[in-house]
C-alpha positions as a Markdown table, in Angstrom:
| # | Residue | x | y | z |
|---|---|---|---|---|
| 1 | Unk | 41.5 | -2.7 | -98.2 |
| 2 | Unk | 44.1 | -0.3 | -96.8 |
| 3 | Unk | 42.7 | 2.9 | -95.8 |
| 4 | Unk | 44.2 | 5.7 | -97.9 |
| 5 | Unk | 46.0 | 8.5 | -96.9 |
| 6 | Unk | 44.0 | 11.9 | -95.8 |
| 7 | Unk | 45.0 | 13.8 | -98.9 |
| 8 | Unk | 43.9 | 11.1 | -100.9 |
| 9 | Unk | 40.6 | 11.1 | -99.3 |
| 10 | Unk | 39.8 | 14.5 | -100.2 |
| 11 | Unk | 40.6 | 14.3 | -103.4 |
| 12 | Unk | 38.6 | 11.3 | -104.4 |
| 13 | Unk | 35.8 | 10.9 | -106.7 |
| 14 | Unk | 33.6 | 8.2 | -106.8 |
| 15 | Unk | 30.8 | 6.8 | -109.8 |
| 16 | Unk | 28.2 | 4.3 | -108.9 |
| 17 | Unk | 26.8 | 2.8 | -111.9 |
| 18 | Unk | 22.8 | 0.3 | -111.7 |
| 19 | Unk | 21.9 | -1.0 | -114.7 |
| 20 | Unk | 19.3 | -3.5 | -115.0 |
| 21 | Unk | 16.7 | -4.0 | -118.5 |
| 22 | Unk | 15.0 | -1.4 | -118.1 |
| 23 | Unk | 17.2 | 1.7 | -117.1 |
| 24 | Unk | 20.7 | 2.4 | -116.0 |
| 25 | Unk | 21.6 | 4.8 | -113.7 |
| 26 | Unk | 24.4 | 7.0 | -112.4 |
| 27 | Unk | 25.6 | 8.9 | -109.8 |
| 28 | Unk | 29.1 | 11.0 | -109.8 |
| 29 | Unk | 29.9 | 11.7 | -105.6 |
| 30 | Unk | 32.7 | 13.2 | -103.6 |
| 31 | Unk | 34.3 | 11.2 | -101.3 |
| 32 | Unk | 32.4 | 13.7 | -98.4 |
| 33 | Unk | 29.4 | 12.4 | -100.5 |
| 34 | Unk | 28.9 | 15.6 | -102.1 |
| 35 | Unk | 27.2 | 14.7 | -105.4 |
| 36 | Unk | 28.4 | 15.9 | -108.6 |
| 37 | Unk | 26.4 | 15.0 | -111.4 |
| 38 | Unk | 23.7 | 12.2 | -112.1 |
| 39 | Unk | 22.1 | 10.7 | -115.3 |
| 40 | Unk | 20.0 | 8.1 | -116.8 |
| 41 | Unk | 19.4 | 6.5 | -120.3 |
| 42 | Unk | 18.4 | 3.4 | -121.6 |
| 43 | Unk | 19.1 | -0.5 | -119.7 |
| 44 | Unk | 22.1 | -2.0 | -121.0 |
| 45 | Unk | 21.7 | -5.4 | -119.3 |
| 46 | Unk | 24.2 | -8.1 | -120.6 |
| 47 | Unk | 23.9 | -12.2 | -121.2 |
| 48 | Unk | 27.0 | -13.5 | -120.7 |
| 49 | Unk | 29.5 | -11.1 | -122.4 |
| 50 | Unk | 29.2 | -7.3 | -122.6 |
| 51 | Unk | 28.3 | -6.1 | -125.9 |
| 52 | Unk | 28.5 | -3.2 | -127.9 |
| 53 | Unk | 25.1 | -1.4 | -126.3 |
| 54 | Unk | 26.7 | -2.4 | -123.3 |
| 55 | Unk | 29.3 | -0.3 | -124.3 |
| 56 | Unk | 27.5 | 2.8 | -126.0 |
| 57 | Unk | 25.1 | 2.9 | -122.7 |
| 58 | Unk | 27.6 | 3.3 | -120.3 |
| 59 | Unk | 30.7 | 4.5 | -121.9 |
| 60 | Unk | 28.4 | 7.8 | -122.9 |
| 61 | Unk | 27.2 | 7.4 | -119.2 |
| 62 | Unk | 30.2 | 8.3 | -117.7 |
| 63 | Unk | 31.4 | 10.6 | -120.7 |
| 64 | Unk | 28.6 | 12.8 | -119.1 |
| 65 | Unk | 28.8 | 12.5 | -115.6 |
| 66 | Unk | 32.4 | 13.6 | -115.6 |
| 67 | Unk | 31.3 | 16.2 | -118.3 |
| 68 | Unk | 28.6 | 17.6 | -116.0 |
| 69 | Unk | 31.0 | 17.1 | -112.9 |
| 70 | Unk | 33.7 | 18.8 | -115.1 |
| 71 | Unk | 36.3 | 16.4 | -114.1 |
| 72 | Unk | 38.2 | 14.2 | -116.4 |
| 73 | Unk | 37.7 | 10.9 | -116.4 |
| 74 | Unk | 41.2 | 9.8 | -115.3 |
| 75 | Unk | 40.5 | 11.6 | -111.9 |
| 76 | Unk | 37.9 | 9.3 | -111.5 |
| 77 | Unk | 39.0 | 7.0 | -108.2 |
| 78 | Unk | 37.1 | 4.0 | -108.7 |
| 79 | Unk | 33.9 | 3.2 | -110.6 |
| 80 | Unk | 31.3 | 0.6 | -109.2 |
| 81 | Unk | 28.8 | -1.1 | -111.5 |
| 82 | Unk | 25.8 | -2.9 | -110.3 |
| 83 | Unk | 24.6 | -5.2 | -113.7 |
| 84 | Unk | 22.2 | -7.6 | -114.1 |
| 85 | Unk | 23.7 | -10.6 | -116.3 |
| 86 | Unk | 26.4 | -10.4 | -114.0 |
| 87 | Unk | 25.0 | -14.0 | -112.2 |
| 88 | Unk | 27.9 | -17.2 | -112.6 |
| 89 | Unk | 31.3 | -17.1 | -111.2 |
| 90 | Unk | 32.3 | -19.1 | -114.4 |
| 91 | Unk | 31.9 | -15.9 | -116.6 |
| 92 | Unk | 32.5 | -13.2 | -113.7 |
| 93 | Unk | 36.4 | -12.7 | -114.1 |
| 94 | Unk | 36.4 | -12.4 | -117.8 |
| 95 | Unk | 33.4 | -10.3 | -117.8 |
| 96 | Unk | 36.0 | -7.9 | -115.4 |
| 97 | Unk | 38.4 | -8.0 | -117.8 |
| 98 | Unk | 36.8 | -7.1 | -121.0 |
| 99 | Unk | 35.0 | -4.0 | -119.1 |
| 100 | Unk | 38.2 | -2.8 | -117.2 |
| 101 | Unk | 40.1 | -2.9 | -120.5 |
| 102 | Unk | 37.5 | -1.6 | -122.8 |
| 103 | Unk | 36.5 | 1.6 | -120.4 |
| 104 | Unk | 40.1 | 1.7 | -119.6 |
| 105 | Unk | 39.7 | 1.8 | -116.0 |
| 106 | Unk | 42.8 | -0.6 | -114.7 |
| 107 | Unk | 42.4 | -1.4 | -111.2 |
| 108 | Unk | 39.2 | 1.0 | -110.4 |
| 109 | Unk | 36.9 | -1.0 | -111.6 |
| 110 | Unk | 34.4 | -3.4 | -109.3 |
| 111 | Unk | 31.8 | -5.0 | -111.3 |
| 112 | Unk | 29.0 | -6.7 | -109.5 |
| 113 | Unk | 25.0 | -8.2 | -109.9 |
| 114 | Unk | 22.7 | -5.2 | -109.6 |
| 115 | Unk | 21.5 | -6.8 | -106.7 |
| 116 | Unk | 24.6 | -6.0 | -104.8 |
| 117 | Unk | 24.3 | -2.5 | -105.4 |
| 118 | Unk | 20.8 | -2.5 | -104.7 |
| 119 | Unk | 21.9 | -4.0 | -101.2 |
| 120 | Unk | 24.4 | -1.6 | -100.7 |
| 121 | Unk | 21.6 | 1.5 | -100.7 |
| 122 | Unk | 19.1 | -0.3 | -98.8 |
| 123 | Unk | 21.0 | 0.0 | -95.8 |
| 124 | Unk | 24.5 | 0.9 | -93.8 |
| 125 | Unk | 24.0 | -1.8 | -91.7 |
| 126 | Unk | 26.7 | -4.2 | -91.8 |
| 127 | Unk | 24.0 | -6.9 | -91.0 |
| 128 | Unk | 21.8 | -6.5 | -93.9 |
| 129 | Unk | 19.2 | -8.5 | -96.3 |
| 130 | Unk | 17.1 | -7.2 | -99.0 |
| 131 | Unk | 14.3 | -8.7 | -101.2 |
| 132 | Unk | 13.4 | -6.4 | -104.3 |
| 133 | Unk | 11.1 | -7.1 | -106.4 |
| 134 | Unk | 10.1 | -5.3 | -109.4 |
| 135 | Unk | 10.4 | -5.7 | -113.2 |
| 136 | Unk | 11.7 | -9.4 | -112.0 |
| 137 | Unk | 13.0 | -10.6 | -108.5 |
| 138 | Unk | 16.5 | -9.4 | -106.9 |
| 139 | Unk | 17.6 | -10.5 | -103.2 |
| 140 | Unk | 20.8 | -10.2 | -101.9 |
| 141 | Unk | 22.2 | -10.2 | -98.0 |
| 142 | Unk | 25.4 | -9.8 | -96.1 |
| 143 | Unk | 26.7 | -10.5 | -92.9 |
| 144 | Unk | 29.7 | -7.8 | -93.2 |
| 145 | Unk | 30.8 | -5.5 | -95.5 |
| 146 | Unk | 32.3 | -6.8 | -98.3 |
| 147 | Unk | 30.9 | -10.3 | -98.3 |
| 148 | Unk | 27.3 | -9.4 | -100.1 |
| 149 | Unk | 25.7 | -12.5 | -101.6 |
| 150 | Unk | 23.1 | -12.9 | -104.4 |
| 151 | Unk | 20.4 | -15.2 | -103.1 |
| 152 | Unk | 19.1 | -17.2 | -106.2 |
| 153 | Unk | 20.6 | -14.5 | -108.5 |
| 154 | Unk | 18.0 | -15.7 | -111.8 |
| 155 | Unk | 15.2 | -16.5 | -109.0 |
| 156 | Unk | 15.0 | -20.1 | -110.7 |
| 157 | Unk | 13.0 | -20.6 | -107.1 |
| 158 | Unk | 10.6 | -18.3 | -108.5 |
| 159 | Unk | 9.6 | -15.9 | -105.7 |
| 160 | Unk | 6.0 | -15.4 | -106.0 |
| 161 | Unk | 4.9 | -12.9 | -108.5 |
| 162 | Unk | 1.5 | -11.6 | -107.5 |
| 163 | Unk | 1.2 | -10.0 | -111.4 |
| 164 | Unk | 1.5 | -13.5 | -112.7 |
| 165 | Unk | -1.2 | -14.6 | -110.2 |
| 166 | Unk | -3.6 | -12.2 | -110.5 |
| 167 | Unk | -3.8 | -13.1 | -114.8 |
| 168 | Unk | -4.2 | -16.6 | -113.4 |
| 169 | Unk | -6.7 | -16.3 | -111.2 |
| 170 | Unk | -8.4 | -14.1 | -113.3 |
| 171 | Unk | -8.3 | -16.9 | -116.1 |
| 172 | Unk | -9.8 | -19.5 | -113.5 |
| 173 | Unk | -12.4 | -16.7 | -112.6 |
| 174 | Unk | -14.0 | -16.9 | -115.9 |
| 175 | Unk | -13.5 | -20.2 | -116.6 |
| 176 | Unk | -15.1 | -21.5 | -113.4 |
| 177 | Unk | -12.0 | -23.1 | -111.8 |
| 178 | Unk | -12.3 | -19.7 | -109.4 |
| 179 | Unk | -15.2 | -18.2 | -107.7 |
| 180 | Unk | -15.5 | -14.5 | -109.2 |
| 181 | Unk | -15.1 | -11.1 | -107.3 |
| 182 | Unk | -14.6 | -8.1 | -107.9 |
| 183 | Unk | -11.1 | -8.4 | -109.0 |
| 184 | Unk | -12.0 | -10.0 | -112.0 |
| 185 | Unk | -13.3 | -7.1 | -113.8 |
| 186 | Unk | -10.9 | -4.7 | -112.4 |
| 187 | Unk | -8.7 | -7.0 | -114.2 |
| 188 | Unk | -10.2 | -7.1 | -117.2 |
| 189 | Unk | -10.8 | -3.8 | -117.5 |
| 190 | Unk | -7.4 | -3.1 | -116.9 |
| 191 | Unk | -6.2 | -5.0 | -120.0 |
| 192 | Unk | -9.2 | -3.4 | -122.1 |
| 193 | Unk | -10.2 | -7.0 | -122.7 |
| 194 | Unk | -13.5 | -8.7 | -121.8 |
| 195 | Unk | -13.9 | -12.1 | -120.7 |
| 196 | Unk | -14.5 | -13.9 | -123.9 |
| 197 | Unk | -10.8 | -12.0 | -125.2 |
| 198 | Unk | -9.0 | -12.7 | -122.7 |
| 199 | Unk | -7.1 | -15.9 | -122.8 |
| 200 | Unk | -5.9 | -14.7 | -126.0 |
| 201 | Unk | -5.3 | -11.2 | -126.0 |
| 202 | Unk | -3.8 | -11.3 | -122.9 |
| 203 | Unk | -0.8 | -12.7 | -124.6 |
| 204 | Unk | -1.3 | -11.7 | -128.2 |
| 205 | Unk | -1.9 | -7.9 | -127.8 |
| 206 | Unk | 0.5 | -5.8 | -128.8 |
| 207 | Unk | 0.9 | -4.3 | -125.2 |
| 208 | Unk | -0.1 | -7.5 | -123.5 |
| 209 | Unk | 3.3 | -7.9 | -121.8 |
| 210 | Unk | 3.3 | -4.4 | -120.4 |
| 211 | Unk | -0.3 | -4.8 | -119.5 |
| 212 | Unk | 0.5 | -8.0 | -117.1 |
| 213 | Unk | 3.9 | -6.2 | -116.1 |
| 214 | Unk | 1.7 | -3.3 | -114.7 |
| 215 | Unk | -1.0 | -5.1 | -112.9 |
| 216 | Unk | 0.2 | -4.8 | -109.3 |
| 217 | Unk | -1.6 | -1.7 | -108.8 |
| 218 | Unk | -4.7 | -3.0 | -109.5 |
| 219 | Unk | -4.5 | -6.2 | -106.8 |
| 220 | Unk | -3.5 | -3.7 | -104.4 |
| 221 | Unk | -6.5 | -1.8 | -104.8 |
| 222 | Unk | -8.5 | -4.6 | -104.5 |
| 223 | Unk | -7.1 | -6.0 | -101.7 |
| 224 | Unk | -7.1 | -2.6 | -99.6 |
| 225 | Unk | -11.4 | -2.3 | -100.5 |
| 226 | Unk | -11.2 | -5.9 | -99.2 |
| 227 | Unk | -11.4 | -8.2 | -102.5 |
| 228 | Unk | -10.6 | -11.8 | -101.4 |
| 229 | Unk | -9.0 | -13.3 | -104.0 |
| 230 | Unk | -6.8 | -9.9 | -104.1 |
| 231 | Unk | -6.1 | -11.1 | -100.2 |
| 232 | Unk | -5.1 | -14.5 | -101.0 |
| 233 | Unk | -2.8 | -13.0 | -103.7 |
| 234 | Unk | -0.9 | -10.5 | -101.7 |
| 235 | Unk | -1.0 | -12.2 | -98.4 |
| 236 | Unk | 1.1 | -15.5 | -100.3 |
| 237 | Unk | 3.2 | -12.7 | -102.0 |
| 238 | Unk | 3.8 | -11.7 | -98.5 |
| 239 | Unk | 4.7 | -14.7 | -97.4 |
| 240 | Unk | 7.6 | -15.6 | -99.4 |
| 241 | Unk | 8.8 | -12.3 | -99.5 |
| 242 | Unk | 9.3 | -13.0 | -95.9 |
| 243 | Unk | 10.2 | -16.4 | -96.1 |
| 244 | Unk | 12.8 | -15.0 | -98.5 |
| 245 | Unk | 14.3 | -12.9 | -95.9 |
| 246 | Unk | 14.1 | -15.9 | -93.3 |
| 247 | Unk | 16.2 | -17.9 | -95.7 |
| 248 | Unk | 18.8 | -15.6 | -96.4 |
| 249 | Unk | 19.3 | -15.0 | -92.5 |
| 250 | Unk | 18.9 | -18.1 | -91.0 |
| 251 | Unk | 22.5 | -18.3 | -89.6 |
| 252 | Unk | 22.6 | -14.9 | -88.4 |
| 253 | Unk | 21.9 | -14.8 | -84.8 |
| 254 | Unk | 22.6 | -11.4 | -84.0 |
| 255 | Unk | 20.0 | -8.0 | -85.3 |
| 256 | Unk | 20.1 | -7.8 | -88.8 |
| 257 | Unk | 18.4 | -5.4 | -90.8 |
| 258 | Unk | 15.9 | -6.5 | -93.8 |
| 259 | Unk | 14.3 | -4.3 | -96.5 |
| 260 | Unk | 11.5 | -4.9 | -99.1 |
| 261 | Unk | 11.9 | -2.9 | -102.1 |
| 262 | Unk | 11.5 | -3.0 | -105.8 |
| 263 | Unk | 8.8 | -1.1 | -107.8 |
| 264 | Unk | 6.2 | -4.2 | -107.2 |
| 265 | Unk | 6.6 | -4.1 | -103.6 |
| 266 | Unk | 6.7 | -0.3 | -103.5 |
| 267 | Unk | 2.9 | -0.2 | -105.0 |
| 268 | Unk | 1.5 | -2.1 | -102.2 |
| 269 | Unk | 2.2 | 1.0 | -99.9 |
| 270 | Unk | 2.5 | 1.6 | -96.2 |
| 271 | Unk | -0.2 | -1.3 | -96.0 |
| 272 | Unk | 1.9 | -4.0 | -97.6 |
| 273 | Unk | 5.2 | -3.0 | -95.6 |
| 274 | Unk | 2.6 | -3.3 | -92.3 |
| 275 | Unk | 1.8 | -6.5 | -93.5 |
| 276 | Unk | 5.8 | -7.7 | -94.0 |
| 277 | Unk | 7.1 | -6.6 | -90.8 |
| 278 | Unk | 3.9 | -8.4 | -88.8 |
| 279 | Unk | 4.7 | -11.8 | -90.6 |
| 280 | Unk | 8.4 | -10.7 | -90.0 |
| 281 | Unk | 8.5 | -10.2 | -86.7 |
| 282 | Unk | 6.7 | -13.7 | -86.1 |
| 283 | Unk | 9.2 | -15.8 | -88.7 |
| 284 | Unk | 12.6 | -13.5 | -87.7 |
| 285 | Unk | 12.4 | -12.1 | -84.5 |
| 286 | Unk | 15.9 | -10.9 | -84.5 |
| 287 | Unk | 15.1 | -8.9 | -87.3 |
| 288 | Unk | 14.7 | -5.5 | -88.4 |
| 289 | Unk | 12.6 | -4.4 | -90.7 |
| 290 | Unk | 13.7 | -0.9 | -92.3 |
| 291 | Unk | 13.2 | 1.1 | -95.4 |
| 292 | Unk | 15.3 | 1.4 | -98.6 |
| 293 | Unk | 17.2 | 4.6 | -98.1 |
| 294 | Unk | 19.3 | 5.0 | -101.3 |
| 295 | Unk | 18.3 | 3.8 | -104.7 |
| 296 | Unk | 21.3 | 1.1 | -106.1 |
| 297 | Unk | 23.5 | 3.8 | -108.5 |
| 298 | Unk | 24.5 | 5.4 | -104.9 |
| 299 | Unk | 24.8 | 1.8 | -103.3 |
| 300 | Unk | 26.9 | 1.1 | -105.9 |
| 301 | Unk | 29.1 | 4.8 | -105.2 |
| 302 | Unk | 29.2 | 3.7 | -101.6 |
| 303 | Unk | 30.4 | 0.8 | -102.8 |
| 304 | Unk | 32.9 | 2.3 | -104.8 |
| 305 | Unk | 34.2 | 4.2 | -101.6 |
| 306 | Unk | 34.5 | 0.8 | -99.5 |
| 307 | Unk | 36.5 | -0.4 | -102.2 |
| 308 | Unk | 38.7 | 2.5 | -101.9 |
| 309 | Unk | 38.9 | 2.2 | -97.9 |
| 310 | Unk | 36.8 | 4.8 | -96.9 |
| 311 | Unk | 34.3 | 3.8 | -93.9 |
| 312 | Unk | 30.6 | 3.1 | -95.7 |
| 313 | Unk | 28.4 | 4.9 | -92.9 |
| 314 | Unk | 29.4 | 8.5 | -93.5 |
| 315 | Unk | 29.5 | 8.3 | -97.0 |
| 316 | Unk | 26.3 | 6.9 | -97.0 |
| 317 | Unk | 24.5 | 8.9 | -94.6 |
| 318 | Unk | 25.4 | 11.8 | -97.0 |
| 319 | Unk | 24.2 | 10.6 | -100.0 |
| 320 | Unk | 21.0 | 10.2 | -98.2 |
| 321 | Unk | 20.3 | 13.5 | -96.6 |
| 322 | Unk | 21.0 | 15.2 | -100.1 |
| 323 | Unk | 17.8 | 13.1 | -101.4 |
| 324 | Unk | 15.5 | 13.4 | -98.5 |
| 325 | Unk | 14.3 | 16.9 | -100.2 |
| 326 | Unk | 13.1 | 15.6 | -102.9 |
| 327 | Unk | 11.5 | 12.9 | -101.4 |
């Protein structure tokens, strides 16, 4: 992209859009990184086309942003959305089209998986992988900027979930395929279920799928008092985690950076990223392991500035010393 001229660059505004099931977030930023406005509402997630909650979610998203900004939305530069449903080439362009002329946006939109935003905040590296997991599985590297890549976009590999284990195991526990420990009740009394209930309600309770969603916690409790089936669990979560990042760079030869994120991986703590970066080092030794430092709505505004020809690293660094307060 042809780097714009100084004037320009002042005067530039950037939104970075992440929207995923769950939530969608935004960010409104100076092109010094300066940030504007920010809001959040409801996940506006797409299969195959966009929709018309598509629509209301994030038209209404950046109505307020440049509200709150008090800027009108034509003096928005360029607008960067990270969305999940965004995963086949096959639907990709048209999916472009029917945003850019629905938002009215022309040439200032780029629309990419949340993944690639997410990428895009882990890290200014140029260099870069990330595995995220949390309300599903997200992984995404780079070896430069601009050519980001989604690494088994719908996880059809299935990364291993340690929630989906631990209701598993728990099963086997108190059907006798499993040896009990403590994690068994811990389950169990997580769900508000005892043993003879649990095959069933597990699935049939009204908040059985946010129950098993919200399970994490509880192995990694176990697991730091020393439970061993919480061990087995999170050391083969760990594993391909890390085998996930060894796939994703195996033709890089040079130091690359590599993040574990995602609110799953974030609830195992300081211990869990201990564990990563001693079975990374071993598997990647050219690696780095690092911390996510922006969540993906400013990935996606950095984005948005790359597009636009500004350089990512300033911009980015930026946007991350205006958060480290309220971290």
């Amino acid at each position: 992209f042809a780097q714009p001229h100084a004037r320009q660059r002042a005067d530039m505004i950037f939104i970075g859009l992440d929207s995923g099931g769950a939530k969608t977030a935004g960010v409104l930023c100076e092109a010094d990184g300066r940030v504007l406005a920010r809001a959040r509402d409801v996940g506006a997630a797409i299969v195959g086309m966009p929709d018309h909650h598509f629509y209301d979610v994030v038209g209404s998203m950046i109505a307020e942003l440049c509200g709150h900004a008090g800027v009108p939305q034509a003096a928005v530069s360029h607008l960067a959305i990270g969305l999940s449903g965004v995963d086949y080439p096959d639907e990709q362009a048209q999916q472009h089209q029917l945003i850019t002329e629905r938002l009215g946006l022309d040439d200032r939109l780029t629309l990419v998986n949340d993944g690639v935003v997410a990428l895009w905040g882990a890290s200014p590296a140029q260099r870069l992988a990330l595995v995220q997991h949390g309300s599903g599985v997200t992984s995404a590297y780079r070896d430069t900027y601009g050519a980001e890549v989604i690494y088994d976009s719908v996880d059809v590999a299935e990364v291993f979930d340690l929630r989906r284990a631990a209701i598993a195991l728990t099963a086997r526990m108190i059907d006798g395929r499993a040896a009990s420990t403590g994690l068994r009740d811990r389950v169990l009394y997580h769900c508000g279920v005892d043993a003879t209930d649990f095959a069933s309600k597990i699935f049939r309770q009204p908040a059985a799928k946010a129950l098993r969603a919200s399970v994490a916690p509880v192995v990694f409790d176990a697991w730091r008092d020393g439970d061993v089936a919480a061990t087995w669990i999170v050391d083969q979560a760990a594993a391909d985690y890390v085998l996930t990042a060894q796939a994703m760079t195996a033709g890089m030869t040079e130091e690359v950076e590599i993040a574990f994120g995602g609110g799953v991986i974030t609830q195992g703590g300081a211990a869990l990223q201990d564990l990563l970066r001693n079975r990374l080092a071993a598997a990647c030794p050219h690696a780095v392991q690092i911390p996510v430092a922006l969540p993906p709505e400013d990935g996606a505004a950095v984005l948005a500035g790359f597009r636009m020809g500004l350089p990512p690293r300033p911009l980015f660094e930026t946007l991350a010393q205006a958060l480290e307060p309220a971290r």
